[in-house]
GUKEPA-422062 format. One record per residue: x, z, y of N, C-alpha, C, O in turn; residue in three letters. Coordinates in steps of 0.02 Angstrom, whole numbers, plus 50000, padded with zeros to 5 digits. Atoms other than C-alpha are relative to their C-alpha. Layout:
REM residues N
X, Z, Y, X, Z, Y, X, Z, Y, X, Z, Y, ALA
...
REM end
This chain:
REM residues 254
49976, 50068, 49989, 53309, 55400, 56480, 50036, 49975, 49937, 50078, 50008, 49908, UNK
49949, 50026, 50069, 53373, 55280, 56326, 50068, 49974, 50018, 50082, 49933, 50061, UNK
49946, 50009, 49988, 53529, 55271, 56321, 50008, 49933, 49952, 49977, 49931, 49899, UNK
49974, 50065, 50055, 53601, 55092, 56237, 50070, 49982, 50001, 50109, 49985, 50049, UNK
49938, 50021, 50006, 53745, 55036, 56176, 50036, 49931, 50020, 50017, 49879, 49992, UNK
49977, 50071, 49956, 53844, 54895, 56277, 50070, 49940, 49946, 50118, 49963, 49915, UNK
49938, 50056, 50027, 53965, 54729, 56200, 50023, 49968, 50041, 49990, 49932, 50078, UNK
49976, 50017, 49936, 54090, 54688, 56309, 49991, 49912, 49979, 49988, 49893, 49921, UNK
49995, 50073, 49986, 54082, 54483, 56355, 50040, 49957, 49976, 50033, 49903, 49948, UNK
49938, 50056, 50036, 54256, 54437, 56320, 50011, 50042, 49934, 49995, 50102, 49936, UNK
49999, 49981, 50061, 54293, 54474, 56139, 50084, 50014, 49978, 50093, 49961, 49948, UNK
49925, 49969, 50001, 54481, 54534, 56114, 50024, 49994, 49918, 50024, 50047, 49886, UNK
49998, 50009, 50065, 54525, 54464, 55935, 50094, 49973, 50004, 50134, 49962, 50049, UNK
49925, 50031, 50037, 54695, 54407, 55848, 50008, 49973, 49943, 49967, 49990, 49901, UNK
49995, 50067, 50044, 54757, 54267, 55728, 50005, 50042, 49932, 50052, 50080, 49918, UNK
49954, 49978, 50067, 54751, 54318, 55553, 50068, 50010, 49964, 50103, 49961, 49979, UNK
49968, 50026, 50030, 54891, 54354, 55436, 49983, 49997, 49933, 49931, 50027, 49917, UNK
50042, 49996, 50062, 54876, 54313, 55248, 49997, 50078, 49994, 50020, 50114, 50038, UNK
50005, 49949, 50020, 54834, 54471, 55156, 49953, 49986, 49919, 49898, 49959, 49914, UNK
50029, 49990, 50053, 54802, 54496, 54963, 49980, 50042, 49984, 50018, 50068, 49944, UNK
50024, 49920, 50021, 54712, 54646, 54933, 49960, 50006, 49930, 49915, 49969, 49910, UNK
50015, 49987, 50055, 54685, 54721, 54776, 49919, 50001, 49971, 49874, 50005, 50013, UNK
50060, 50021, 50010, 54531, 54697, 54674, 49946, 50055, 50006, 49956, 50107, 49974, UNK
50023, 49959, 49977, 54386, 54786, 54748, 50001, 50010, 50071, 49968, 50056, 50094, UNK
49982, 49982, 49945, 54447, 54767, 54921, 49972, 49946, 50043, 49961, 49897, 50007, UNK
50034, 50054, 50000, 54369, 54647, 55028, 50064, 49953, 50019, 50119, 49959, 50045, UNK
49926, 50056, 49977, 54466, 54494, 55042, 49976, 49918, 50058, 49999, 49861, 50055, UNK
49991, 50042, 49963, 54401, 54396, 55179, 50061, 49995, 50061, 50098, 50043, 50069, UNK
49938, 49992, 49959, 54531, 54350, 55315, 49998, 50034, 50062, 49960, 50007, 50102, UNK
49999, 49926, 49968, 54551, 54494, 55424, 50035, 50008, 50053, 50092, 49996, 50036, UNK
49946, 50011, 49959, 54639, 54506, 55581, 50025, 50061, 50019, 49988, 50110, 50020, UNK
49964, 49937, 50010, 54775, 54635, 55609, 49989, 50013, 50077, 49945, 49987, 50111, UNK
49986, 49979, 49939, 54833, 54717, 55769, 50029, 49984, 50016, 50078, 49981, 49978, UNK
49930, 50027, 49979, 54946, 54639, 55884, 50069, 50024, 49983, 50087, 50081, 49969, UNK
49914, 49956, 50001, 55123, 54673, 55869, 50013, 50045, 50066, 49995, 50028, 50123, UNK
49989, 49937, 49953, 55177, 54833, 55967, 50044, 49969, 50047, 50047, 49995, 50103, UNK
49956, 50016, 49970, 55305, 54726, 56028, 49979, 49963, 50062, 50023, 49942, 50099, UNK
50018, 50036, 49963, 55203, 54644, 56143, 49949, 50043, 50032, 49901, 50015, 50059, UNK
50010, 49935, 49979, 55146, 54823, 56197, 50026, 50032, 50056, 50083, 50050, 50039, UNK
49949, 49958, 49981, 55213, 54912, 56326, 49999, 50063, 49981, 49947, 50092, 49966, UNK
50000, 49928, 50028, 55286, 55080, 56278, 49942, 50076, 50019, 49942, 50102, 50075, UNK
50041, 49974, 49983, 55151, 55202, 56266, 49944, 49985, 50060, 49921, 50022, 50103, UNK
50058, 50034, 49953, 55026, 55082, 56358, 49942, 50023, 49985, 49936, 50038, 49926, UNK
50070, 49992, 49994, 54854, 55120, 56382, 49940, 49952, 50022, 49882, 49960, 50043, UNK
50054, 50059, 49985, 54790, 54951, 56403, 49936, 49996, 49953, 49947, 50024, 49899, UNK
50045, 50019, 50039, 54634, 54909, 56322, 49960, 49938, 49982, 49907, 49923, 49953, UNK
50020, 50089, 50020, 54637, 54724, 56322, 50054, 49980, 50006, 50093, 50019, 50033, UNK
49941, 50037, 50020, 54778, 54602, 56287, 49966, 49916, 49992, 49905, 49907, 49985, UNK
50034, 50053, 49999, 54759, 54411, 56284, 50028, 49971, 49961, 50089, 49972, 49972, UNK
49994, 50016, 50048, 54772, 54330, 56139, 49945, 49931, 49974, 49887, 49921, 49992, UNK
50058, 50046, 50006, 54712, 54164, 56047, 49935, 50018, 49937, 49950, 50032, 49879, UNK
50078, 49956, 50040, 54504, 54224, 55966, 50020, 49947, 49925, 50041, 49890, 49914, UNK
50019, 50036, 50063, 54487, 54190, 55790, 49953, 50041, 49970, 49942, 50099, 49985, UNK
50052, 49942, 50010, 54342, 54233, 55677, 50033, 50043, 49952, 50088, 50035, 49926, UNK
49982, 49939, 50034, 54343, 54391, 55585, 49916, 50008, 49965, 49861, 49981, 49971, UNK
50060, 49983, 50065, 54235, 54477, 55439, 49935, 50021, 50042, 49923, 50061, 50088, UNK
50078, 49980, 49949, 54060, 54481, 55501, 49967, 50029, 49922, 49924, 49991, 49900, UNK
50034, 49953, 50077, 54000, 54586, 55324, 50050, 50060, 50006, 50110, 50050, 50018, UNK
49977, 49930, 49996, 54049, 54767, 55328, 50004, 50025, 49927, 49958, 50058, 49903, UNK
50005, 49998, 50081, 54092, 54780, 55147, 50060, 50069, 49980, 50119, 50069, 49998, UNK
49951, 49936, 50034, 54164, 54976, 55046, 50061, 49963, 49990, 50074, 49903, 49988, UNK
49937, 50002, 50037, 54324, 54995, 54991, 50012, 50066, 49952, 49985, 50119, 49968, UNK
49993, 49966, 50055, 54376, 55092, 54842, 50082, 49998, 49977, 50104, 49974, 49925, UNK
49921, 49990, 50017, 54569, 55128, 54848, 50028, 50068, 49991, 50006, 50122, 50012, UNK
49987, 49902, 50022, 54644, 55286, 54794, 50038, 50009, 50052, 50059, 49971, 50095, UNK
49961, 49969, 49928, 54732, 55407, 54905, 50052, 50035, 49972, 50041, 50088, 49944, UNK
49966, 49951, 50039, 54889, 55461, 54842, 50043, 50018, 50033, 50072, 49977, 50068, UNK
49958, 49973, 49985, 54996, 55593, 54892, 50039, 49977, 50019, 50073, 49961, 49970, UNK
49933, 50027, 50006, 55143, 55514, 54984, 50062, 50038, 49983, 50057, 50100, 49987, UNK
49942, 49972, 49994, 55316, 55555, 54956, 50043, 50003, 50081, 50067, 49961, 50119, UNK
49949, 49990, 49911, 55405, 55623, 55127, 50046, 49988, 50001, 50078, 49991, 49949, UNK
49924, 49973, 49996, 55558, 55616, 55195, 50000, 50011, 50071, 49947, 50007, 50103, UNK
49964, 49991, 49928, 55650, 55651, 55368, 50069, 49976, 50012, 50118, 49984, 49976, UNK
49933, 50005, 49963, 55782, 55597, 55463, 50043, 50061, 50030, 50103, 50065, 50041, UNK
49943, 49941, 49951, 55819, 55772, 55553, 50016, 50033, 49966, 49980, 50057, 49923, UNK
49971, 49946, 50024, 55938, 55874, 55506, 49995, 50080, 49988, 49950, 50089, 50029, UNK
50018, 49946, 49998, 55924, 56057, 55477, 49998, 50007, 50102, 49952, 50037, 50131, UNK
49986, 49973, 49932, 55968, 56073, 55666, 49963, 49958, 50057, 49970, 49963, 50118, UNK
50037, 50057, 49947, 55849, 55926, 55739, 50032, 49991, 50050, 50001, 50001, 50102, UNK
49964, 50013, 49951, 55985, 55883, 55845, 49999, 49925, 50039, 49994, 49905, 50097, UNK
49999, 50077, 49990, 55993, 55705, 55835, 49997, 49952, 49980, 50030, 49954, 49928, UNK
50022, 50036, 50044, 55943, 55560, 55780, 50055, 49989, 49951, 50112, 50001, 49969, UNK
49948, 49980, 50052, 56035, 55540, 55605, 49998, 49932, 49968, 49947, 49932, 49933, UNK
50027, 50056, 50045, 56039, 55356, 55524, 50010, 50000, 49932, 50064, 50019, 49908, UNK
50015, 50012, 50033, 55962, 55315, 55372, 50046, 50005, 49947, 50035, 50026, 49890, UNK
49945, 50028, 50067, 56133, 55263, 55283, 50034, 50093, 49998, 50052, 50115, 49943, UNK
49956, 49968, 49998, 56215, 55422, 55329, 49968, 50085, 50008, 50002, 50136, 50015, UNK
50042, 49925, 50014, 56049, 55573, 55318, 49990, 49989, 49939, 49988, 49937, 49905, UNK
50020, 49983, 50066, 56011, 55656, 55175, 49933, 49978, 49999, 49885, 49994, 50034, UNK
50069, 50035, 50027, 55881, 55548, 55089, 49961, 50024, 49936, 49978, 49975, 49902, UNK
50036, 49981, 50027, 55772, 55625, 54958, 49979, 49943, 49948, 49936, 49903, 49965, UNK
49987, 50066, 50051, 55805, 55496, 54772, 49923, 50006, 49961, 49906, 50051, 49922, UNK
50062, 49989, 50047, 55621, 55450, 54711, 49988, 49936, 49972, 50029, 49893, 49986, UNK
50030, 50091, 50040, 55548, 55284, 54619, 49964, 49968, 50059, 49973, 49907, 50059, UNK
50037, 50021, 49974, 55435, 55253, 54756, 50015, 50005, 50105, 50036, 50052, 50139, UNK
50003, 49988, 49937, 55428, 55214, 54940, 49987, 50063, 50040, 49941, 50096, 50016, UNK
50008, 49943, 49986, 55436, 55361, 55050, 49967, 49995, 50078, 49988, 49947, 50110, UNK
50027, 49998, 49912, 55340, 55391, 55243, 50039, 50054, 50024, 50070, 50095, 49990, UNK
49982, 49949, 49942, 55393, 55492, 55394, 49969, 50068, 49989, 49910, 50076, 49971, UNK
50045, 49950, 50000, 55363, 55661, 55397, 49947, 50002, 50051, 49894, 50029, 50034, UNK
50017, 50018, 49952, 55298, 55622, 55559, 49911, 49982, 49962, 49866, 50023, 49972, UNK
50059, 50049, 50025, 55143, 55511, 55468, 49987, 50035, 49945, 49939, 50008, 49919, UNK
50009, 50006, 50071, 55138, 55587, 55311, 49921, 50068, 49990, 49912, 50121, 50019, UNK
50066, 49972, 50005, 54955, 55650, 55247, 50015, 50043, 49955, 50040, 50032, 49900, UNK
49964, 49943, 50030, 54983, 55830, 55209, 49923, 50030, 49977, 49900, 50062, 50024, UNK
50064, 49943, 50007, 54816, 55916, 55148, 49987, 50052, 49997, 49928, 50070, 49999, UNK
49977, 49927, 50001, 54874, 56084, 55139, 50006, 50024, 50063, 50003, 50085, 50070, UNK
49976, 49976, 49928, 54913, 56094, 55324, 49997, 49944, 50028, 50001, 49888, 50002, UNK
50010, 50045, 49957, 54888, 56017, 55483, 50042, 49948, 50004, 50097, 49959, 49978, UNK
49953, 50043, 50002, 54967, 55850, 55518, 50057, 50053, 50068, 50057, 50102, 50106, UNK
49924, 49979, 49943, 55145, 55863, 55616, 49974, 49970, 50057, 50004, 50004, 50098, UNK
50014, 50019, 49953, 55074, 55778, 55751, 49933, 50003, 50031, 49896, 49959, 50009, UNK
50055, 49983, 49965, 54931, 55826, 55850, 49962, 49936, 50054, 49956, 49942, 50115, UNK
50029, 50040, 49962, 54841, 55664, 55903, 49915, 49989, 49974, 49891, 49983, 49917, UNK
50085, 50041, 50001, 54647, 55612, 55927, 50018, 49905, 50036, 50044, 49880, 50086, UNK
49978, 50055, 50013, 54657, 55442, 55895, 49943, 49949, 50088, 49954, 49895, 50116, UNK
50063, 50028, 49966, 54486, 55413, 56029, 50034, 50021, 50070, 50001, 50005, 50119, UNK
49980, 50001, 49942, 54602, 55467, 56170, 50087, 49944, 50022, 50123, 49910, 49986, UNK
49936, 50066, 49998, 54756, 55362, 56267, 50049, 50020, 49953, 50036, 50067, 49916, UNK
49929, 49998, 50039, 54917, 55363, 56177, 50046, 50032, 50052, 50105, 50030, 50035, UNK
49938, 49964, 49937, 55015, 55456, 56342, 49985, 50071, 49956, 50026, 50117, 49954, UNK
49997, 49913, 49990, 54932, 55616, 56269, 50033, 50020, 49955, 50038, 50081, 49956, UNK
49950, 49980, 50034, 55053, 55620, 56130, 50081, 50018, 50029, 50124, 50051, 50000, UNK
49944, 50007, 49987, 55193, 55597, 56238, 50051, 50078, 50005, 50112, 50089, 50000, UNK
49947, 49898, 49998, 55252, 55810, 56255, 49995, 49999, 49938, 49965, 50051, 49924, UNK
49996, 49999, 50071, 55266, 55774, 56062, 50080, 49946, 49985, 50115, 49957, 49936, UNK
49960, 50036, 50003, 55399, 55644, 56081, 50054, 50002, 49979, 50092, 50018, 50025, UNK
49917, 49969, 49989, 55573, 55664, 56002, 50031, 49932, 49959, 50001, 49886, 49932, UNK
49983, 50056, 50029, 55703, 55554, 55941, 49978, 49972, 49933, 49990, 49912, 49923, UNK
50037, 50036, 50056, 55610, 55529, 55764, 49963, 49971, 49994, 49948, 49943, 49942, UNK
50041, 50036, 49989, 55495, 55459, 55835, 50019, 49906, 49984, 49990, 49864, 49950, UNK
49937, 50069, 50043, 55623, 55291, 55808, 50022, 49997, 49976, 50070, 49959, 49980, UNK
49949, 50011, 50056, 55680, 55320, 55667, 49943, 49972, 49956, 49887, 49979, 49981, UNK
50042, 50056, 50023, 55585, 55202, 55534, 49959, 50044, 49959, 49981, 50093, 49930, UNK
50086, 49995, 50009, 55399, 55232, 55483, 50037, 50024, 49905, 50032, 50080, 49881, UNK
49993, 49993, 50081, 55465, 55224, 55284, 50070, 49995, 49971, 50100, 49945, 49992, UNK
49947, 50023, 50051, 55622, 55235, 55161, 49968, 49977, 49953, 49914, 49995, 49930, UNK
49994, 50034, 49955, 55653, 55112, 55132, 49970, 49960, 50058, 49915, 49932, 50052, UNK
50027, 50021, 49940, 55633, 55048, 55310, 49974, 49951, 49994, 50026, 49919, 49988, UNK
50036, 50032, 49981, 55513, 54911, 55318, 49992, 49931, 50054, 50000, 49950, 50112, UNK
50002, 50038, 49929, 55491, 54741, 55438, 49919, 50013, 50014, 49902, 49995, 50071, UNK
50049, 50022, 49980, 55310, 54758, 55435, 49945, 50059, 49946, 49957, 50065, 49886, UNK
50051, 49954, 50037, 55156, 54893, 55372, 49953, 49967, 50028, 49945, 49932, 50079, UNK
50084, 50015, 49980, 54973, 54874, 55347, 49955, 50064, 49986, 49944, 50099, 49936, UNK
50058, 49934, 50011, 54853, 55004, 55372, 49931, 49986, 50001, 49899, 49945, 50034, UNK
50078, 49986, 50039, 54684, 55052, 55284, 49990, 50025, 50018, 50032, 50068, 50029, UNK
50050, 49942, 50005, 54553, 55147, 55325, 49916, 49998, 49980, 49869, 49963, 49999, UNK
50094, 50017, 50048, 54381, 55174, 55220, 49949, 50003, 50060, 49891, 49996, 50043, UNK
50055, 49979, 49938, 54289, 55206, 55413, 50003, 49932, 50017, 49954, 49919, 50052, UNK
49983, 50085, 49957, 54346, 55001, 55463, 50002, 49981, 49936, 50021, 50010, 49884, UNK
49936, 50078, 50025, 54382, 54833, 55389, 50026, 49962, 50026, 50046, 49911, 49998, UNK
49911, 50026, 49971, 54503, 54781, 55494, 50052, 50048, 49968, 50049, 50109, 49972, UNK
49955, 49954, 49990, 54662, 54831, 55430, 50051, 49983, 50070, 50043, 49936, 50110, UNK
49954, 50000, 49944, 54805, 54859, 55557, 50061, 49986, 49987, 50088, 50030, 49953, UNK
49965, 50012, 50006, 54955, 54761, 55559, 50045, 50042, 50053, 50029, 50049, 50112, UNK
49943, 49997, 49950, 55124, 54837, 55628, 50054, 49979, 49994, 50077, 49988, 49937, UNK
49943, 50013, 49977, 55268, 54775, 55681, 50044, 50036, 50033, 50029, 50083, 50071, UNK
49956, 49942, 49964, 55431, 54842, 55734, 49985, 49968, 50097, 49969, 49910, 50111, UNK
49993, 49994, 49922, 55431, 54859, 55946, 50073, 49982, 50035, 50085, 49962, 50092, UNK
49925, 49999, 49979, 55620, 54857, 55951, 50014, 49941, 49952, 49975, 49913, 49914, UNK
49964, 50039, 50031, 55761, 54743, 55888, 50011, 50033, 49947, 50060, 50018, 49913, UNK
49944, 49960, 50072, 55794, 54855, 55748, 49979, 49967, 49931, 50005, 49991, 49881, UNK
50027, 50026, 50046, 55705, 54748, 55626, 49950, 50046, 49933, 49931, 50034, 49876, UNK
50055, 49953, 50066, 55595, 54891, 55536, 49950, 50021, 50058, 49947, 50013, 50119, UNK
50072, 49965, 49944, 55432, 54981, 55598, 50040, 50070, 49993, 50077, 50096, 49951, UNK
49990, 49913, 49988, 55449, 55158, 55682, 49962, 50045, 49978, 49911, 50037, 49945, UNK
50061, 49948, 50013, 55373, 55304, 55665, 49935, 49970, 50076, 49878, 49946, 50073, UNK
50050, 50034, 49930, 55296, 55254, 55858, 49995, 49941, 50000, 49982, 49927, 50058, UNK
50038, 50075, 50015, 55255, 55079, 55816, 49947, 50003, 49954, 49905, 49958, 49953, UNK
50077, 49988, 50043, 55123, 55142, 55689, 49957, 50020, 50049, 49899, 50002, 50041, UNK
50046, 49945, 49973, 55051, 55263, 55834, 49964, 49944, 50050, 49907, 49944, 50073, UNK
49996, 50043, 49937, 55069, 55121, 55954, 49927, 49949, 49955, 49868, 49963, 49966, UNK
50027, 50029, 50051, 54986, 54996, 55818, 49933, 50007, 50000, 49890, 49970, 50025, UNK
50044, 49965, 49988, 54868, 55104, 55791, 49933, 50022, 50051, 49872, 50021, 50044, UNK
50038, 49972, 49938, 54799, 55169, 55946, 49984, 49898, 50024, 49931, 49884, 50052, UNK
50022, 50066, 49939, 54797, 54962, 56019, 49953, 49944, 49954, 49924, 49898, 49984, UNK
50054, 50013, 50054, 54692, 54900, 55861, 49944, 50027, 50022, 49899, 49989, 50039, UNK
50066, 49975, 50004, 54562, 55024, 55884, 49971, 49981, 50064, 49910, 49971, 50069, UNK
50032, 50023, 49932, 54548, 54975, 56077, 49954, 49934, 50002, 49912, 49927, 50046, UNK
50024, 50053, 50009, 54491, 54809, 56019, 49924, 50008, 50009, 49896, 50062, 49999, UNK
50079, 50014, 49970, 54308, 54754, 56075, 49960, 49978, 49942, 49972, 49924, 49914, UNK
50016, 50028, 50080, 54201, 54748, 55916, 49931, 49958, 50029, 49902, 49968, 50082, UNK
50047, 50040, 49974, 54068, 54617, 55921, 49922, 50011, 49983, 49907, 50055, 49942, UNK
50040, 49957, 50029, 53898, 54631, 55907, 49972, 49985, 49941, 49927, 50018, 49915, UNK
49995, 50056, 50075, 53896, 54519, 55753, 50019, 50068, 49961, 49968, 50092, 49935, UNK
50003, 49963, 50031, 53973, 54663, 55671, 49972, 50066, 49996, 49960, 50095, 49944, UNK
50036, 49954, 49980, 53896, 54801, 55758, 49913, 49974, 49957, 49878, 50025, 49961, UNK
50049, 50023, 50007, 53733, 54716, 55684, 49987, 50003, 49921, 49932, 50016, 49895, UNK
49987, 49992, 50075, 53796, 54713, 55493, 50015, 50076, 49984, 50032, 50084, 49926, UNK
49985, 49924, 50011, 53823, 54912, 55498, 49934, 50024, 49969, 49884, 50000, 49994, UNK
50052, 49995, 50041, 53695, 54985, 55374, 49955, 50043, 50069, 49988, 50063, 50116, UNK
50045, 49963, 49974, 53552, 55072, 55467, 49986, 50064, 49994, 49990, 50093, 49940, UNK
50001, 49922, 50022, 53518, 55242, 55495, 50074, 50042, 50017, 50099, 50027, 50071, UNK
49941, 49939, 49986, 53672, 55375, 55500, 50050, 49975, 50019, 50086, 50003, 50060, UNK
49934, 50034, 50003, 53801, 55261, 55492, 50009, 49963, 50080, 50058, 49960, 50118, UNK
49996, 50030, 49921, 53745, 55169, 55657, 49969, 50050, 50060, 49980, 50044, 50120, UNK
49998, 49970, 49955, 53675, 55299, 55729, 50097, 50061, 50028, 50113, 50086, 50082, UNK
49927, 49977, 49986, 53874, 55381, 55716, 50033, 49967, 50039, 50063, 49999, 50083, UNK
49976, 50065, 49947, 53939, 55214, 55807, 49979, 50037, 50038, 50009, 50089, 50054, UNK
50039, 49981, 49925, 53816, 55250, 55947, 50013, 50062, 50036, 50003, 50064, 50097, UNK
49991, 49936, 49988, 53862, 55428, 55962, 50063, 50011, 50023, 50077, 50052, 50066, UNK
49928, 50020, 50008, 54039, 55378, 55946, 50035, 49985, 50081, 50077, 50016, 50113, UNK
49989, 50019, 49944, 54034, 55259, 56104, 49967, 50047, 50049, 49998, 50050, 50101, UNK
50046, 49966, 49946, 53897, 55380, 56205, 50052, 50039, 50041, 50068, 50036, 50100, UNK
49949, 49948, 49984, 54036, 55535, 56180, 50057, 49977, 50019, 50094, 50016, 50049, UNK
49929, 50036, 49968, 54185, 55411, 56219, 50000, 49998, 50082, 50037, 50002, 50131, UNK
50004, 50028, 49879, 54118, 55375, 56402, 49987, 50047, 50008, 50018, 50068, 50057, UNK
49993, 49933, 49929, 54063, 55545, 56450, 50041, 50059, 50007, 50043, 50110, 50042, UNK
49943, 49946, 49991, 54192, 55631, 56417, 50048, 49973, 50047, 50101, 50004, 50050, UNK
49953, 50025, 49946, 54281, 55538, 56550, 49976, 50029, 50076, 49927, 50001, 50101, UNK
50014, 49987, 49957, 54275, 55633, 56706, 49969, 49970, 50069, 49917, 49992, 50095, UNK
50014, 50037, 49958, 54280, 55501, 56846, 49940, 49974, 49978, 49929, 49962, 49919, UNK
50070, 50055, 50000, 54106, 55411, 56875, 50028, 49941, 50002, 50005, 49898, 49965, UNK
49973, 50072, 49977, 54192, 55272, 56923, 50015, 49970, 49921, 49983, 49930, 49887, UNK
49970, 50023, 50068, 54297, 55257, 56763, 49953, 49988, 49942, 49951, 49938, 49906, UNK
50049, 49994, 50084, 54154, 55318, 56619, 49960, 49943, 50016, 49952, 49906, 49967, UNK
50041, 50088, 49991, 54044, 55152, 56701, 50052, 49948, 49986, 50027, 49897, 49963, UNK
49973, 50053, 50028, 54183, 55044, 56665, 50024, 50002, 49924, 50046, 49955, 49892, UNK
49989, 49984, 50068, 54211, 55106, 56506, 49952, 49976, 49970, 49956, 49934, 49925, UNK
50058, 50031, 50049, 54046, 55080, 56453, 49986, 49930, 49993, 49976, 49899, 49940, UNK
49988, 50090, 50007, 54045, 54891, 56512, 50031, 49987, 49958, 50005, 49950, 49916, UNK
49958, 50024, 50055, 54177, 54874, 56403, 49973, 50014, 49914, 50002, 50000, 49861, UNK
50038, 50005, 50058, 54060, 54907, 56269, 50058, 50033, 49927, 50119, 50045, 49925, UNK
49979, 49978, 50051, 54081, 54966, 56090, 50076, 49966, 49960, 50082, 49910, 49936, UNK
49940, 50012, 50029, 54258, 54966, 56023, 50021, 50028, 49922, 49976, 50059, 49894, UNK
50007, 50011, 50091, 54318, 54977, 55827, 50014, 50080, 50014, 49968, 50115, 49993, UNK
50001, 49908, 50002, 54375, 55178, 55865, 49929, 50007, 49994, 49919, 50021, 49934, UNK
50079, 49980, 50022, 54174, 55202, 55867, 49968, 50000, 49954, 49915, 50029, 49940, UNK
50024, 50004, 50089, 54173, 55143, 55690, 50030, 50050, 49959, 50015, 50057, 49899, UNK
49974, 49947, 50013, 54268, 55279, 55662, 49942, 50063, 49971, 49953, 50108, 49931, UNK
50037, 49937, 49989, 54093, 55384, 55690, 50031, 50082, 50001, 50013, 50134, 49972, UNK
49998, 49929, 49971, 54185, 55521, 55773, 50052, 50027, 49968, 50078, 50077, 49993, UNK
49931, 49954, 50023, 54330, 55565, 55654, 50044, 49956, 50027, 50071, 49905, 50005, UNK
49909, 50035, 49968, 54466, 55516, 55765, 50049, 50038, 50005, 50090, 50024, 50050, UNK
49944, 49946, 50006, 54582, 55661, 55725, 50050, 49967, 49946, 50036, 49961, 49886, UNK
49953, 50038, 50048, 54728, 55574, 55649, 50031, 50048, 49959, 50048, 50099, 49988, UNK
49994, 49950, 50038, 54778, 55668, 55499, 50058, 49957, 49929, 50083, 49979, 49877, UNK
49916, 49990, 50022, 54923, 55569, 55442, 49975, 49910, 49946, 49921, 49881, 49952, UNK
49985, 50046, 50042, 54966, 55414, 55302, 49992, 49994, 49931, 50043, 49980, 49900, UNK
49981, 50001, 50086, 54933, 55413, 55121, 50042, 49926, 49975, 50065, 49872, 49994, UNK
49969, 50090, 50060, 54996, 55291, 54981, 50076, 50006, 49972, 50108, 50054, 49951, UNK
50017, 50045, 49992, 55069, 55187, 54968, 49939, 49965, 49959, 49959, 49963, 49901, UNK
50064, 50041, 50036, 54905, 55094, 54894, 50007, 49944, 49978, 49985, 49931, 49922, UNK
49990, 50068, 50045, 54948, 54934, 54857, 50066, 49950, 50043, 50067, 49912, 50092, UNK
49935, 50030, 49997, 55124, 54877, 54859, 50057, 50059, 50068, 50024, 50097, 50104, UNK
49977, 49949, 49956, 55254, 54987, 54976, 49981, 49966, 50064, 50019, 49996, 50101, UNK
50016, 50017, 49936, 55193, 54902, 55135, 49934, 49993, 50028, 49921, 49952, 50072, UNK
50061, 49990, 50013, 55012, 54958, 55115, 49996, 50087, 50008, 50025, 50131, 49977, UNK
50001, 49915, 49989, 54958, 55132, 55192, 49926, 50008, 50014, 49891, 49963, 50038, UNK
50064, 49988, 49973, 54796, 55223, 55212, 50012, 50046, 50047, 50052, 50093, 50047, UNK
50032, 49937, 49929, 54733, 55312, 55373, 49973, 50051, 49991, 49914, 50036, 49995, UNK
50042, 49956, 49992, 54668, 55468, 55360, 49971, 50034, 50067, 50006, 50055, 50113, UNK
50029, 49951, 49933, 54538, 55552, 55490, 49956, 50045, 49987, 49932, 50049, 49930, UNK
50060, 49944, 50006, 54418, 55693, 55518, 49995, 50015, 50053, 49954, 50057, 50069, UNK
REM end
């Protein structure tokens, strides 16, 4: 039996913000991810309502380097408790620094054990107070994330009043971007051959790995989502960069 790949009806998009991206990068206007703040905490929704705007219908490389970030942490030798910013030992470098939490280690597994193609609850026995403590020194109102598998990048926003992004407002970010409903406009501009057959493989293995019958048929209605452009590396494996300017990060997966 052929199996085919489904586009859901309603189209789940969000308003641009500007974005200048460095030369080489594509620079049509791009729409981010909602703000987390308009999230609920560790939600697992997969639609949100929002006013449609268009987005890049050309699937165009990117060519940005990946550089080593600089870490830091908030916890103390004794991970006791959360420690603020003004008053933990901060680590003095030239350059913006990420969470250890996020930070793309290549030597060893990330610190956090998430597949990006499942809900966001299954992180939750990972949870500790660093999780709120801010995404970058210095702390940040606002990150954008890259990844060479998409061109959408992913806007985040902080979730809280605290006026910076978290470490869990990236995850959040993150995970409610990729839920988005890709269209088949772009599904259509994906080169031929490996690349779309990975999509297809992407969405096939997304729905049957869902136990319930009930559920994996509504899943599939809901048609191909931007995680599928992923083709299958949805093992989150942490943050490089910064790439272009300190509020510019790349995604890594495998």
């Amino acid at each position: 039996m052929k199996r085919t790949v489904h586009f859901s009806k309603t189209n789940i998009l969000y308003s641009p913000l500007p974005w200048s991206p460095s030369p080489g990068v594509c620079t049509s206007s791009l729409p981010p991810s909602p703000s987390a703040a308009a999230q609920p905490l560790l939600s697992d929704s997969s639609s949100a309502t929002a006013t449609p705007s268009p987005i890049l219908d050309e699937h165009t490389g990117r060519d940005f380097p990946s550089p080593a970030p600089v870490v830091y942490s908030l916890w103390g030798p004794s991970g006791a408790s959360f420690v603020s910013p003004r008053k933990g030992h901060i680590p003095v470098q030239g350059r913006t620094q990420i969470h250890s939490l996020l930070a793309f280690t290549p030597s060893r597994p990330p610190t956090v054990d998430y597949d990006l193609s499942h809900p966001l609850r299954t992180i939750a026995p990972q949870l500790t107070p660093s999780f709120f403590n801010p995404a970058t020194y210095p702390s940040l109102p606002a990150l954008t994330v890259l990844c060479r598998n998409l061109t959408w990048p992913i806007t985040v926003f902080p979730s809280q009043l605290t006026g910076f992004v978290s470490v869990l407002d990236v995850f959040m970010s993150v995970h409610t971007s990729l839920r988005i409903a890709a269209r088949r406009v772009e599904y259509n501009t994906l080169p031929s051959g490996d690349v779309r057959r990975g999509v297809d493989n992407a969405y096939f293995r997304r729905c049957e790995l869902l136990a319930d019958e009930e559920e994996r048929t509504m899943e599939a209605l809901q048609g191909v989502k931007r995680v599928d452009f992923l083709g299958g590396k949805t093992r989150f494996l942490g943050l490089s960069g910064p790439v272009e300017g300190a509020h510019v990060w790349e995604l890594n997966v495998s």
